[in-house]
MOPAC internal coordinates of N, CA, C and O (Angstrom, degrees):
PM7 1SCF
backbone

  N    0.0000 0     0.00 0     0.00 0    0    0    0
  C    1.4512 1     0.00 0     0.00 0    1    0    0
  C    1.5251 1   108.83 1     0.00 0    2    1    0
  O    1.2310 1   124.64 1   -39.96 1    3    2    1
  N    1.1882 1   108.70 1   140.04 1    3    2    1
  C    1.8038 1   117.10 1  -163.48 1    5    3    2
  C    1.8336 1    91.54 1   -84.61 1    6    5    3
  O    1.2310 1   126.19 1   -33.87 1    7    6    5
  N    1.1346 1   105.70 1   146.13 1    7    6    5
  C    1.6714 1   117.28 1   156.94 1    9    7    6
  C    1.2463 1   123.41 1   -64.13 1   10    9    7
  O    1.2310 1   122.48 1   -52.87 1   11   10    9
  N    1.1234 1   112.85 1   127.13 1   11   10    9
  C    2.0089 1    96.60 1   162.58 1   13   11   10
  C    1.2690 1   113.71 1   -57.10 1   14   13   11
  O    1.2310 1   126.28 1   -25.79 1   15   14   13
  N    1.0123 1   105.53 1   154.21 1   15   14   13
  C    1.5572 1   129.47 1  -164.74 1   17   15   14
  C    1.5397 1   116.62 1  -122.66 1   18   17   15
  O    1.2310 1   113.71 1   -51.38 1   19   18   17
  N    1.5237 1   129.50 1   128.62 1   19   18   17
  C    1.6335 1   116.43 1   161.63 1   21   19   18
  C    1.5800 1   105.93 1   -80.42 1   22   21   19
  O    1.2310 1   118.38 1   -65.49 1   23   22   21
  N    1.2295 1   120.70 1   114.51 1   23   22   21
  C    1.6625 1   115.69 1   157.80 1   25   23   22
  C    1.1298 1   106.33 1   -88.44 1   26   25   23
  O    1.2310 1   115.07 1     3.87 1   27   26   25
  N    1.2809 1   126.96 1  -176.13 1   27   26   25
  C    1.3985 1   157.96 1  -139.35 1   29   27   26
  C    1.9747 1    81.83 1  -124.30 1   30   29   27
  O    1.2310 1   126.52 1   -32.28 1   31   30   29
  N    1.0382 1   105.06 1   147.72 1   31   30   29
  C    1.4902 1   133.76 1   171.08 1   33   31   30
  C    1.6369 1   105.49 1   -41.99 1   34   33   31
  O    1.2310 1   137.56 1   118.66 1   35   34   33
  N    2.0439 1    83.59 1   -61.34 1   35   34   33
  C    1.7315 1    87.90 1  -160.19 1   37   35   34
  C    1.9112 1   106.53 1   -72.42 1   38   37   35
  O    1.2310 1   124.14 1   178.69 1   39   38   37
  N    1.0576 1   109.65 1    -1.31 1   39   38   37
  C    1.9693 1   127.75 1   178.08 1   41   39   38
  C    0.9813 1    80.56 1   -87.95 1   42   41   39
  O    1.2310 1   108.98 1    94.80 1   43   42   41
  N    1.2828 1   138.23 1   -85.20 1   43   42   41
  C    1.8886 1   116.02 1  -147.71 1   45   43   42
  C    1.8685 1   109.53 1   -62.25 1   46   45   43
  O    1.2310 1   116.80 1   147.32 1   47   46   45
  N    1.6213 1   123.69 1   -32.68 1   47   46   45
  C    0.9870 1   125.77 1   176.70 1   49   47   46
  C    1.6339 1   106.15 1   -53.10 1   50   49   47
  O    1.2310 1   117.25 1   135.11 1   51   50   49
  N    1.5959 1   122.83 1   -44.89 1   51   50   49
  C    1.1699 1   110.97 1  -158.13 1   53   51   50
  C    2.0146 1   108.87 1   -82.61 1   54   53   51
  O    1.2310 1   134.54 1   158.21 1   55   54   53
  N    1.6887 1    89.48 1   -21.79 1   55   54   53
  C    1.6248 1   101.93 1   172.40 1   57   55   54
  C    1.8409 1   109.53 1   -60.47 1   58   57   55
  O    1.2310 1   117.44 1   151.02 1   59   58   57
  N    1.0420 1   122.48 1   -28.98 1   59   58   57
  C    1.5315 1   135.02 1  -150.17 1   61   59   58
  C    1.7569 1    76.79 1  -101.11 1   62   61   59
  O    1.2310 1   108.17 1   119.84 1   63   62   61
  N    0.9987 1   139.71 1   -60.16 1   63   62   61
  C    1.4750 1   127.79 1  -151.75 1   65   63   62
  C    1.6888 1    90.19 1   -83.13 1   66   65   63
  O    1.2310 1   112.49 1   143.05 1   67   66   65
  N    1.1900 1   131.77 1   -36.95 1   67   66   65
  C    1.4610 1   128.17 1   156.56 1   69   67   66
  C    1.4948 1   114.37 1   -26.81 1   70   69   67
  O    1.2310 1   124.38 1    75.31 1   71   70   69
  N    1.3562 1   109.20 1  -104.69 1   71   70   69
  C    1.4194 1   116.47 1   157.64 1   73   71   70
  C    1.8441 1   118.25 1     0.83 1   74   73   71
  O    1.2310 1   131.77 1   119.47 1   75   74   73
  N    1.6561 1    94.89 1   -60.53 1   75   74   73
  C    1.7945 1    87.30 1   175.35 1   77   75   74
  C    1.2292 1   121.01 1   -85.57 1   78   77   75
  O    1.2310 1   113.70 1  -159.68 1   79   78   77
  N    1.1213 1   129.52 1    20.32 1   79   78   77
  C    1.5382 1   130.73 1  -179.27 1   81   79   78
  C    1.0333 1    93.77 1  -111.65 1   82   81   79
  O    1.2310 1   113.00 1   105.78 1   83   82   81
  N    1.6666 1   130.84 1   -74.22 1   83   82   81
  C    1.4625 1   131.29 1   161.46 1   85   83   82
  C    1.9840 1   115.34 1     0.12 1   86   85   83
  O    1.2310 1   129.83 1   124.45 1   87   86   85
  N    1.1131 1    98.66 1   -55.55 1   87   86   85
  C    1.6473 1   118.38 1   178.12 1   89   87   86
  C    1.4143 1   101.09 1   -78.21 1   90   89   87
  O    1.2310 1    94.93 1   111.68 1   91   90   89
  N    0.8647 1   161.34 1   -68.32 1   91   90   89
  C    1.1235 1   143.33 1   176.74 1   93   91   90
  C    1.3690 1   118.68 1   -72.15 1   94   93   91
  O    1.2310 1   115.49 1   155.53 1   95   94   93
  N    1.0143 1   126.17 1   -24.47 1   95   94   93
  C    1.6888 1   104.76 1   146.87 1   97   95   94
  C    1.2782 1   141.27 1   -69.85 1   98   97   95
  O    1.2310 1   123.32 1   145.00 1   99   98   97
  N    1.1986 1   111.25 1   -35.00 1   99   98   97
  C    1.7501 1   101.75 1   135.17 1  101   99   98
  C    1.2947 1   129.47 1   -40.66 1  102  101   99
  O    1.2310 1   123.27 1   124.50 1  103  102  101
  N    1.5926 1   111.34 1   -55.50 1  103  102  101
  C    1.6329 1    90.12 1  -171.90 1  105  103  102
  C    1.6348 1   111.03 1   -68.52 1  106  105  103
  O    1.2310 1   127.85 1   134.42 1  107  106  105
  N    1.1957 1   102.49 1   -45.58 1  107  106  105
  C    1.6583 1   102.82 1   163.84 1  109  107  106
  C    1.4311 1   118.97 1   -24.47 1  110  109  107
  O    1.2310 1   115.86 1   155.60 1  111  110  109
  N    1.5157 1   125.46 1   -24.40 1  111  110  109
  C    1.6789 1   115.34 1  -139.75 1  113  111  110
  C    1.3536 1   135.10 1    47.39 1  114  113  111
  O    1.2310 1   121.35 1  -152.52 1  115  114  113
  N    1.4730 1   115.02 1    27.48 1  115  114  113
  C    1.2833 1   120.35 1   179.83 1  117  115  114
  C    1.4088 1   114.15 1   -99.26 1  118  117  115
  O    1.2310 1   116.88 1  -176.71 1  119  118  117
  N    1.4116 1   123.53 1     3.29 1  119  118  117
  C    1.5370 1   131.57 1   122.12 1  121  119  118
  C    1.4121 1   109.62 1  -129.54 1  122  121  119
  O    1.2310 1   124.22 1    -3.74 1  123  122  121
  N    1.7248 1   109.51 1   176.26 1  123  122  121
  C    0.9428 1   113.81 1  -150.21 1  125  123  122
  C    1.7851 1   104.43 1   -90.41 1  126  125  123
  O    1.2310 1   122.21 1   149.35 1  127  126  125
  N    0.9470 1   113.38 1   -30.65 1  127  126  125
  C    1.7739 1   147.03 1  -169.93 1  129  127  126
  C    1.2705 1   130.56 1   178.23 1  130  129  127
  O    1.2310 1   110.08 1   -35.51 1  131  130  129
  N    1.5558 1   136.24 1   144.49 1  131  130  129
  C    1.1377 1   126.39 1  -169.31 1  133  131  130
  C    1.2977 1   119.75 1   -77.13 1  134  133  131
  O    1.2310 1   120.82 1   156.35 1  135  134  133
  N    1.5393 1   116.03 1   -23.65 1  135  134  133
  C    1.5073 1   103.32 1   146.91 1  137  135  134
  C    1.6459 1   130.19 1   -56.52 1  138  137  135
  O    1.2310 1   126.85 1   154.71 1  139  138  137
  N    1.2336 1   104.43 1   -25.29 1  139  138  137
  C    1.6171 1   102.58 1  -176.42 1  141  139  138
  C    1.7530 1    85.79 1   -82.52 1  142  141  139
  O    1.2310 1   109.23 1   156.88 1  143  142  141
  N    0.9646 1   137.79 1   -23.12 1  143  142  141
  C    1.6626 1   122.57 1  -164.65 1  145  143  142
  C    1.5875 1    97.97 1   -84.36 1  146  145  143
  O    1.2310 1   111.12 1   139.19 1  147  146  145
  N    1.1889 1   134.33 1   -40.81 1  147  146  145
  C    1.4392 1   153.30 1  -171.71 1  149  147  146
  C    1.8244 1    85.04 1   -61.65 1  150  149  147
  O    1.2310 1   124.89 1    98.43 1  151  150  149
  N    1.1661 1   108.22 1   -81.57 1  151  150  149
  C    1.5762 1   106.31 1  -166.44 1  153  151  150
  C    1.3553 1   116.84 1   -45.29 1  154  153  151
  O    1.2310 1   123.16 1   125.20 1  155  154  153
  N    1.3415 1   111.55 1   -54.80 1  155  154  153
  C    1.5895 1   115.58 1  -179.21 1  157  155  154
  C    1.7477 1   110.46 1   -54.78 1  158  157  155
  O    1.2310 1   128.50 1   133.82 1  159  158  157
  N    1.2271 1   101.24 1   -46.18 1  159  158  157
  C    1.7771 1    90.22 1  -178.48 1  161  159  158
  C    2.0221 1   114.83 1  -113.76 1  162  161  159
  O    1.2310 1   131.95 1  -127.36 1  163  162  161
  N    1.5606 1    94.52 1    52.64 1  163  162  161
  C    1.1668 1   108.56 1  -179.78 1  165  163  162
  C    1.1889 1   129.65 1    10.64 1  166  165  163
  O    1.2310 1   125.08 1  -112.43 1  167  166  165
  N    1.9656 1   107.86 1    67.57 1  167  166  165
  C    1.6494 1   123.71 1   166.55 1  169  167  166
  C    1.6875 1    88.94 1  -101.31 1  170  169  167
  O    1.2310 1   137.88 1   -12.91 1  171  170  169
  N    1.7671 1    82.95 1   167.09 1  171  170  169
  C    1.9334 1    85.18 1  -171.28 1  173  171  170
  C    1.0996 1    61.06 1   -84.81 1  174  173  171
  O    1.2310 1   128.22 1   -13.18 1  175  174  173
  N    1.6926 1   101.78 1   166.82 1  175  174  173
  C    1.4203 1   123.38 1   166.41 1  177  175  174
  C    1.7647 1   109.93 1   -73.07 1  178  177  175
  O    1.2310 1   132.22 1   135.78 1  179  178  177
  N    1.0331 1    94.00 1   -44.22 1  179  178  177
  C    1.7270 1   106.40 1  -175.47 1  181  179  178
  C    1.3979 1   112.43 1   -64.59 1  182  181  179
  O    1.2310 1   111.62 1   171.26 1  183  182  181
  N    1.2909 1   133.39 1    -8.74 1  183  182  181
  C    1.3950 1   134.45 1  -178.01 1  185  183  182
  C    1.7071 1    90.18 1  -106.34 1  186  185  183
  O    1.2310 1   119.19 1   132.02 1  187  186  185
  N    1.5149 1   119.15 1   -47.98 1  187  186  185
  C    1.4437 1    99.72 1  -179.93 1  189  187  186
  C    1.0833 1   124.73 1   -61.82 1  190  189  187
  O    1.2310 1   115.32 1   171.16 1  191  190  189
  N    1.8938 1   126.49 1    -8.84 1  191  190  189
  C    1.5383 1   126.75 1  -151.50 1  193  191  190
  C    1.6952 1    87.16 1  -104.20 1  194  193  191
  O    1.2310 1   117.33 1   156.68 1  195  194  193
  N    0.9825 1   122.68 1   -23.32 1  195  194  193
  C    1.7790 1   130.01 1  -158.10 1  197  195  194
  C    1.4772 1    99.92 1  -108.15 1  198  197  195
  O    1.2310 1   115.02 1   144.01 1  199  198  197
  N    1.2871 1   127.04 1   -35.99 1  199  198  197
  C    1.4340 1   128.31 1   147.59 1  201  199  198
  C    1.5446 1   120.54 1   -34.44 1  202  201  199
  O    1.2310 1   123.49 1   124.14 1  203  202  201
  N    1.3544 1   110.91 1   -55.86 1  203  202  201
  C    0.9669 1   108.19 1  -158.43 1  205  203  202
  C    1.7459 1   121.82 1   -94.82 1  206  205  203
  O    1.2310 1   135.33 1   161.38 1  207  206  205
  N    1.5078 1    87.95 1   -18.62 1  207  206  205
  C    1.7498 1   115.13 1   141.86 1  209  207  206
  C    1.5853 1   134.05 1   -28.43 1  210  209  207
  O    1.2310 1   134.43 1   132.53 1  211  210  209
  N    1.5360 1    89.70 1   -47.47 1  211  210  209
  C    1.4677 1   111.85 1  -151.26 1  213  211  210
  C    1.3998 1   106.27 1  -166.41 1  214  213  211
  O    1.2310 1   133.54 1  -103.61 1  215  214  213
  N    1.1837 1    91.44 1    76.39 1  215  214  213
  C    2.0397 1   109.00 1   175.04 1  217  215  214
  C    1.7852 1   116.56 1   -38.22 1  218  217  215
  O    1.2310 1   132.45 1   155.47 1  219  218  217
  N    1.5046 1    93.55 1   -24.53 1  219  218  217
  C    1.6986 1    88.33 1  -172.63 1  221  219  218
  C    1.5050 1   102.84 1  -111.65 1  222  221  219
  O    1.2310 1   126.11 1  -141.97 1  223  222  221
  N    1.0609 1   105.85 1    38.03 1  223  222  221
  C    1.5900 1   105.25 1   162.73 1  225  223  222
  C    1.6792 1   105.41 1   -98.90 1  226  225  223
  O    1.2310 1   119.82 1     2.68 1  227  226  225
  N    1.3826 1   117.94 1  -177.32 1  227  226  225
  C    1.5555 1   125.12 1  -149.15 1  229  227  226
  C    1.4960 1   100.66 1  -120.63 1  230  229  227
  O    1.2310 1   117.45 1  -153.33 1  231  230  229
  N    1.3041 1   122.46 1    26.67 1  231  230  229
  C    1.5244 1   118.28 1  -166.64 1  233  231  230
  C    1.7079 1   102.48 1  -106.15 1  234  233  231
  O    1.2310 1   132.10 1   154.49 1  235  234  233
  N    1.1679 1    94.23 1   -25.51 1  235  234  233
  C    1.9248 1    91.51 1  -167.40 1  237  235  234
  C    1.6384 1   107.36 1   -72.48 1  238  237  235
  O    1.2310 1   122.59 1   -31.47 1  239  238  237
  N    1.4936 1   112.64 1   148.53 1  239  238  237
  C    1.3145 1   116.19 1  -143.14 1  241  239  238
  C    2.0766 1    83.75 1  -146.08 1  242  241  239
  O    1.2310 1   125.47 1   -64.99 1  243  242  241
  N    1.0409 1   107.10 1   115.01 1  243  242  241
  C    1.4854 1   108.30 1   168.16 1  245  243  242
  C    1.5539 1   130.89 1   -42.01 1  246  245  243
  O    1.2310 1   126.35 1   162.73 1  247  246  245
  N    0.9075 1   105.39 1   -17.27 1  247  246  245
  C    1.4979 1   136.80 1   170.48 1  249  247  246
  C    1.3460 1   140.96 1   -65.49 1  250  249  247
  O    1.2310 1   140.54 1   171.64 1  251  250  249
  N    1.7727 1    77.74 1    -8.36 1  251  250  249
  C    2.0405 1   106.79 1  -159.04 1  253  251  250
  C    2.0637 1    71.48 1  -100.59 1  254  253  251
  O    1.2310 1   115.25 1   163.65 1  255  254  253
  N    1.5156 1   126.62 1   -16.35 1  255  254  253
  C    1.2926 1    96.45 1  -162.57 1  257  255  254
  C    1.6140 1    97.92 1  -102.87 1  258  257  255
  O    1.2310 1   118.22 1  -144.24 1  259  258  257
  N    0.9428 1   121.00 1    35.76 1  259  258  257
  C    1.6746 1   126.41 1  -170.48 1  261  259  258
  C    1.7828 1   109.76 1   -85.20 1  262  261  259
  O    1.2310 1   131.24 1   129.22 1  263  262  261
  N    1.5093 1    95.92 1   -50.78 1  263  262  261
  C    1.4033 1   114.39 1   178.52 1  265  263  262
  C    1.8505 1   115.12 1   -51.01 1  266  265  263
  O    1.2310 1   140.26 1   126.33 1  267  266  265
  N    1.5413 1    78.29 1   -53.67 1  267  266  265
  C    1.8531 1    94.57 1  -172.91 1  269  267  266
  C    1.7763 1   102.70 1   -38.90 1  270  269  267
  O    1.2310 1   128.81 1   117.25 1  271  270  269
  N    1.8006 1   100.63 1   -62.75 1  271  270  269
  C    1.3931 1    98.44 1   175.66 1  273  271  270
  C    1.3784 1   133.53 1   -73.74 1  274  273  271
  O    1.2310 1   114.02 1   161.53 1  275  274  273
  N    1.0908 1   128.93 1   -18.47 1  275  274  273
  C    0.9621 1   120.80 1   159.84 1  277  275  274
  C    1.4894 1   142.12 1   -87.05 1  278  277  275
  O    1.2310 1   120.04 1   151.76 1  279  278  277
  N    1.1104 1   117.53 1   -28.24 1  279  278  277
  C    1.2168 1   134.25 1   153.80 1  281  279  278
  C    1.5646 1   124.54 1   -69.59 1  282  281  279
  O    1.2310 1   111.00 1   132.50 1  283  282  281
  N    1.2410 1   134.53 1   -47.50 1  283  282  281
  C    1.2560 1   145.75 1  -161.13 1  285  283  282
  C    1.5791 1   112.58 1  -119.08 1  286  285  283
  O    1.2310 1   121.27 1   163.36 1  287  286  285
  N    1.2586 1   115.17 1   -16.64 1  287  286  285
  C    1.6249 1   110.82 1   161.63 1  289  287  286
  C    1.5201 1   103.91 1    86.93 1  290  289  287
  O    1.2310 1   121.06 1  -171.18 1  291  290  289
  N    1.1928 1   115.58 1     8.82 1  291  290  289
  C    1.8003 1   117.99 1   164.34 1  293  291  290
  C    1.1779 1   125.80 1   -71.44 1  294  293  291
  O    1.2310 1   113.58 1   -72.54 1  295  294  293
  N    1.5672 1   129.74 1   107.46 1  295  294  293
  C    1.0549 1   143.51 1  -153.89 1  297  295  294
  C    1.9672 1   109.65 1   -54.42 1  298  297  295
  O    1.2310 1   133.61 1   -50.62 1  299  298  297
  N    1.3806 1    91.29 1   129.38 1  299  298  297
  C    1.8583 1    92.29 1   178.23 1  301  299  298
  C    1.4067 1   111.51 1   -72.31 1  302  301  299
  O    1.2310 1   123.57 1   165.23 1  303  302  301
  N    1.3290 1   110.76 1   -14.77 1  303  302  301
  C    1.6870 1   101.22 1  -168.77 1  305  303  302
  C    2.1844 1    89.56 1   -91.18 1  306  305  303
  O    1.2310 1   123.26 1   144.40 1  307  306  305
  N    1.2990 1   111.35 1   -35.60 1  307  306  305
  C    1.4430 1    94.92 1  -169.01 1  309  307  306
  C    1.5730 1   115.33 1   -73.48 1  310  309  307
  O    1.2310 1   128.00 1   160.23 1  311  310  309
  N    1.1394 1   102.20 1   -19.77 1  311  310  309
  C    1.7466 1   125.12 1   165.63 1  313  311  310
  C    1.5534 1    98.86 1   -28.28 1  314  313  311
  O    1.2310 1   134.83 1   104.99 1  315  314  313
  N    1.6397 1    88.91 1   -75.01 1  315  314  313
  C    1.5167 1   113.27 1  -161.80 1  317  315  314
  C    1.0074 1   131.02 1   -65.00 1  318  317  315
  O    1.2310 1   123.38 1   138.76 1  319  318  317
  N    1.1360 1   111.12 1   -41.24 1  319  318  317
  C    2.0946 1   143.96 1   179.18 1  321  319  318
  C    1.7168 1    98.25 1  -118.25 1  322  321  319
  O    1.2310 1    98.87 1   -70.61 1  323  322  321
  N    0.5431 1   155.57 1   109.39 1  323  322  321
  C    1.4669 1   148.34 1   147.62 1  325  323  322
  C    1.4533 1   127.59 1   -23.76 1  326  325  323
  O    1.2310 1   133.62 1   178.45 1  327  326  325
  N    1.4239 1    91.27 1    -1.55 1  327  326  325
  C    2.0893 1   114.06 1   174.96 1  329  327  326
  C    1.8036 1    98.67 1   -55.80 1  330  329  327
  O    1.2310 1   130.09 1   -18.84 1  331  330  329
  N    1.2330 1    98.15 1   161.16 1  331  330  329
  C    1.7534 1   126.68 1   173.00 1  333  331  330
  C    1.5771 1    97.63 1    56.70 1  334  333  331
  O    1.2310 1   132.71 1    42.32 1  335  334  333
  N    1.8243 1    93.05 1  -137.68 1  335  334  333
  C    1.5064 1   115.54 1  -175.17 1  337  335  334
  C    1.5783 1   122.00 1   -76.64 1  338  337  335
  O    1.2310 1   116.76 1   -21.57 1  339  338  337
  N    1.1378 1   123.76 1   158.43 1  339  338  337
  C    1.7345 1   105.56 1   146.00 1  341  339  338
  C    1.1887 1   125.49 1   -60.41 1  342  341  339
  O    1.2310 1   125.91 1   127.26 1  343  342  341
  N    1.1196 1   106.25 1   -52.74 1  343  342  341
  C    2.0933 1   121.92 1  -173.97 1  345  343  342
  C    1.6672 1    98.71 1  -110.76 1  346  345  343
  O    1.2310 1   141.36 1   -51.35 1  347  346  345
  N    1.1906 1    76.14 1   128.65 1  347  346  345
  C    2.2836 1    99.80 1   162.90 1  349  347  346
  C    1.1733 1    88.33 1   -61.08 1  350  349  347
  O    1.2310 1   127.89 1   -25.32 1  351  350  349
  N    1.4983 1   102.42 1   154.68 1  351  350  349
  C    1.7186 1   121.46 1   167.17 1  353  351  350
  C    1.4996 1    92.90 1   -76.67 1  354  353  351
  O    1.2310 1   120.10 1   180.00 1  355  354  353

């Protein structure tokens, strides 16, 4: 079991815009479910579900935002900064 963790502002900001892209790519159908997103890009499911629970836990992994962009067309800079769009044209 991971520790809670203090992140940095701009870490929980970029976890929180995670989380909302995640959600709208679902509702989109631009995955299928977050278990199907967990399996396909091998997050435990159980670290993404408790993550997302609880922002200051120690499970979230930068890595979780790879998929978003590449797969789903969610902008890396709004990821990062909350600047521009969600999704590239």
């Amino acid at each position: 079991m991971s520790k809670r963790r203090v992140y940095s502002k701009y870490t929980l900001d970029v976890m929180e815009r995670f989380f909302d892209a995640i959600e709208e790519c679902r509702k989109n159908k631009l995955i299928k479910s977050y278990t199907d997103f967990c399996k396909d890009n091998n997050i435990d499911k159980a670290h993404f579900y408790t993550q997302r629970k609880d922002l200051n836990r120690g499970f979230f992994e930068v890595g979780w935002l790879v998929p978003l962009i590449d797969n789903c067309g969610v902008s890396s800079l709004w990821l990062l900064t909350g600047k521009g769009m969600m999704f590239v044209k």
